[in-house]
N, C-alpha and C positions, 0 to 999 in steps of 0.2 A: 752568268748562269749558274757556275758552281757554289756563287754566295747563298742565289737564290735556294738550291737544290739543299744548302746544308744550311738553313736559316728554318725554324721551328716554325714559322706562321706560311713558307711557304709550302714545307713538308704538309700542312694538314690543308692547303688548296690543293694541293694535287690529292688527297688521300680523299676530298671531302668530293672534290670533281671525278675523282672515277669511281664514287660510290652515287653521288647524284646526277649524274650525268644519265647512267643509263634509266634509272626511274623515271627522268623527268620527261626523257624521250618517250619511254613506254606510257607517260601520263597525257602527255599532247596526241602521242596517236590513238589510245583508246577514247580521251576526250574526241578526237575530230570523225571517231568511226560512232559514237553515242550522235555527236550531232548530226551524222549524216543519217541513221535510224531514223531519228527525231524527223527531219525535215522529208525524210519519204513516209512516214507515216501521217504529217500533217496533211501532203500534199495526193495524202490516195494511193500511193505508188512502193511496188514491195523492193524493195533492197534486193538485187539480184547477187548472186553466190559471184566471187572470182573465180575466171574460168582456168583450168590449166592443171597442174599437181597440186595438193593439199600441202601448205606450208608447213614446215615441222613448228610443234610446238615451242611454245617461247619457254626457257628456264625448265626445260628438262632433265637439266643435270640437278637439278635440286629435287628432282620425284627421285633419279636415282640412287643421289646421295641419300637419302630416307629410307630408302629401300634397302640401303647394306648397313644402316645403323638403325633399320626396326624392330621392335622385339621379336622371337620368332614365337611364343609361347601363343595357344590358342586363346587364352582367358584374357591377355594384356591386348592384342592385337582385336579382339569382338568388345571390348569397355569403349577402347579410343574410337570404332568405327561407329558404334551407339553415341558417343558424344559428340562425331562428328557429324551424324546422319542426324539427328536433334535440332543440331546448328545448321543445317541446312546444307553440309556438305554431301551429295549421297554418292557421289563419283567410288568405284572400287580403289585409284588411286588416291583417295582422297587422306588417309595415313602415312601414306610416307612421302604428300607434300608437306603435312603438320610434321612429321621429324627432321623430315632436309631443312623447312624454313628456322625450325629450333636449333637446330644445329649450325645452320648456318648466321642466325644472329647472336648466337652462343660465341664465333666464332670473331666474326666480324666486331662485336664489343670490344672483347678481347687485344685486340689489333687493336682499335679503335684507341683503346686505352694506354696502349703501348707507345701511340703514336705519341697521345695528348701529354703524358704524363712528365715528361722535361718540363712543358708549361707550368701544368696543375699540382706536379707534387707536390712542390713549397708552400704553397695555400690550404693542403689538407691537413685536418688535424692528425691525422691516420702516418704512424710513420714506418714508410718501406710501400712496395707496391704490392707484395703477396697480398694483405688484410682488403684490400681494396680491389684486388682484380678475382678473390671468391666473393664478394660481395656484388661484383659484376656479373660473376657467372651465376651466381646461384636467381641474379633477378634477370638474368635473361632466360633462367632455365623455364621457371615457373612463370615468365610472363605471358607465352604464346597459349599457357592453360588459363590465364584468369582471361585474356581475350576473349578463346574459344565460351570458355563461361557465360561471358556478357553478351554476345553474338547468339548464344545458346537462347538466355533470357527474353532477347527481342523479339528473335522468331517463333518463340514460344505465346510472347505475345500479340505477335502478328495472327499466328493461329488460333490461338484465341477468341480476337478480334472479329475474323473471319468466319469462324466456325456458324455462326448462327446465319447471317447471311448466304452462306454457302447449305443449308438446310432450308432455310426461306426459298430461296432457286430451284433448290431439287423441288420441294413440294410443291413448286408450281409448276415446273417441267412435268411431276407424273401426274399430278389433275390435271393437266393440258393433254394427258393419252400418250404420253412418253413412254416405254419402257425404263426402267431404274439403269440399266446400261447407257443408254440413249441422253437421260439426264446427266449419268455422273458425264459423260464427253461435251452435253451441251453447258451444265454447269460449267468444268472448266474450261471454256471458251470467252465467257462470260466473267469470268470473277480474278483473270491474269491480270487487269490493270491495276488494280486496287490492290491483289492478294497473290503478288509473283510465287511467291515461296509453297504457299498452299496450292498455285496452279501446279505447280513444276509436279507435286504429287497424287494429285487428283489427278496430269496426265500420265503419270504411273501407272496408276490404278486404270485409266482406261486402258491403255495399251496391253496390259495381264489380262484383260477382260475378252479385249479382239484376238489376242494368241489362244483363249482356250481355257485361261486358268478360271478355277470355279470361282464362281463371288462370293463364297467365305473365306478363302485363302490368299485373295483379296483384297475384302478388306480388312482382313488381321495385320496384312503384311502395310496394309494404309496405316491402319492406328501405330503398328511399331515403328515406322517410319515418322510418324507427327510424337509420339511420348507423350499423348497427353491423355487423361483420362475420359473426356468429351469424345476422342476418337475411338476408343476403345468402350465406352457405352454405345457408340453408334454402330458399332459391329457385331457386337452382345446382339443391340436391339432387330438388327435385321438377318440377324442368324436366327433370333426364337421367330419372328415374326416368318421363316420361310419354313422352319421348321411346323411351329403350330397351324401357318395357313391364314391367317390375322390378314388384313386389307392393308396394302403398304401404306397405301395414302393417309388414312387415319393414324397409322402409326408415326409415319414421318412428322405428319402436323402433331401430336403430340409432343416427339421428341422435340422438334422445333419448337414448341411452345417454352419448352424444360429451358430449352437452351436461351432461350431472350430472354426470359424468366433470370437466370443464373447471369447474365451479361448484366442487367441492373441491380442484382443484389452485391456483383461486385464493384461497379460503380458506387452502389451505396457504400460499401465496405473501403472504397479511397477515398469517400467524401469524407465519410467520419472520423478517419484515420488522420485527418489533415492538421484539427486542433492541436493533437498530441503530436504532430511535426514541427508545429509553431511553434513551441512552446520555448527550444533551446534558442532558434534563434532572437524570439523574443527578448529574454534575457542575456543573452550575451551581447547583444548590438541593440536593436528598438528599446529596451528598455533604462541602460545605463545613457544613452542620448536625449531621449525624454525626460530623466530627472535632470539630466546639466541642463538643459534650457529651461525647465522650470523652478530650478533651485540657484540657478548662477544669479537672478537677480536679487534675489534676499541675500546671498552671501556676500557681494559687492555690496549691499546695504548693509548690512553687519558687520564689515570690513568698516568701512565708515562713520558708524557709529561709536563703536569699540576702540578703534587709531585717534579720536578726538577731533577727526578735522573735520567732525559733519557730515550731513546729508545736502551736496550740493541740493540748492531750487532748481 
């Protein structure tokens, strides 16, 4: 046992088992609580709550740890929560889970590195551990931001995506004699399978709507919450339209019209876009592959010809 304790390939199973061990447990039960959703929702039947005291949250010392290492300045702490409300984070704790989990893979690298490095140091060309353990901090510093980034990007296009469809809905909710209230709660009832992220805020906006808050302030607080300019023209538009008195319905189908309208000219705008993405890979792989298969059989005949031993019949 003490070989094994002081032998380098067991050091990093115990090191790799008490850092996958608990993931993998929290991955089997979130997996087995998704397929139990799944199978009561196939089968008609709602998932009833567990009954008893409310479990404490999982990994709560990493909201805390974020919490005593977040910045305190008003202008640093409202950027991150704008970039994380974009990305679909909108929880008020939702920044000082992004600096506990930074900090904490910040940390855990680190180690990590410490552990491996009797292994791996003699392989690197890097010599000494300092050059290579700021080289591990500084990409674990900045990797939980390019994340947050690409996370940002998809939901960005999720909303996108959605946006016109979820105008298509409304404008049928209020020529059906809906009220605009009444729609935005039957819309997002409707458009949760397809467009989770876009429900989650549309049932924002209804619930601002049944506490009392006026429906301009509403939905500004919608558009900032989505960052996109389609939701911030939709708020423009039924603020003037409540202001001047204008018919919603024609307005809506308007704006709805703008919006499919804009959903195919940016489809056309990737179709055409696609040649000029060709074009590297073309040349660096399709193209140097299709000259050796059409040029290797002249050269092997010109090999032959030239060496004097003929062109075998």
């Amino acid at each position: 046992m003490n070989a094994f304790l002081t032998d380098p390939f067991g050091i990093i199973l115990i090191v790799g088992g008490a850092l996958l061990g608990p993931l993998l447990l929290l991955g089997v039960n979130t997996l087995s609580e998704k397929r139990t959703r799944l199978a009561a929702r196939l089968s008609g039947a709602a998932v009833e709550p567990k009954s008893g005291k409310p479990s404490p949250k999982r990994f709560s010392w990493v909201q805390g740890l974020g919490q005593m290492v977040s910045p305190k300045g008003e202008k640093a702490s409202s950027a991150i929560k704008m970039r994380l409300m974009h990305a679909g984070f909108i929880a008020k704790s939702a920044p000082y889970w992004f600096y506990g989990a930074r900090l904490l893979l910040l940390v855990g690298s680190i180690a990590l590195l410490a552990v491996l490095w009797p292994i791996i140091g003699d392989s690197l060309p890097v010599s000494g551990p300092l050059p290579v353990a700021i080289t591990v901090a500084i990409v674990a510093h900045i990797a939980p931001g390019f994340w947050l980034d690409r996370r940002q990007a998809n939901v960005q296009q999720e909303y996108r995506n959605g946006f016109p469809d979820m105008m298509d809905l409304l404008v049928a909710c209020v020529q059906a004699g809906l009220s605009l209230d009444a729609g935005i709660n039957r819309v997002a009832e409707e458009i949760g399978r397809r467009y989770p992220n876009l429900n989650v805020h549309l049932g924002i906006m209804s619930l601002e709507l049944r506490a009392g808050r006026s429906r301009i302030e509403a939905l500004s607080g919608f558009a900032e919450r989505l960052g996109m300019d389609e939701a911030r023209a939709f708020a423009t538009m039924l603020r003037q339209s409540e202001e001047m008195g204008t018919s919603l319905s024609t307005t809506l189908r308007v704006f709805a019209d703008d919006m499919r309208e804009k959903r195919m000219l940016y489809a056309e705008e990737k179709a055409l876009s696609l040649p000029a993405k060709l074009v590297v890979p073309l040349i660096l792989f399709i193209f140097p592959s299709l000259l050796g298969v059409l040029m290797l059989p002249a050269g092997v005949r010109l090999y032959w010809v030239f060496s004097g031993t003929g062109v075998p019949g």
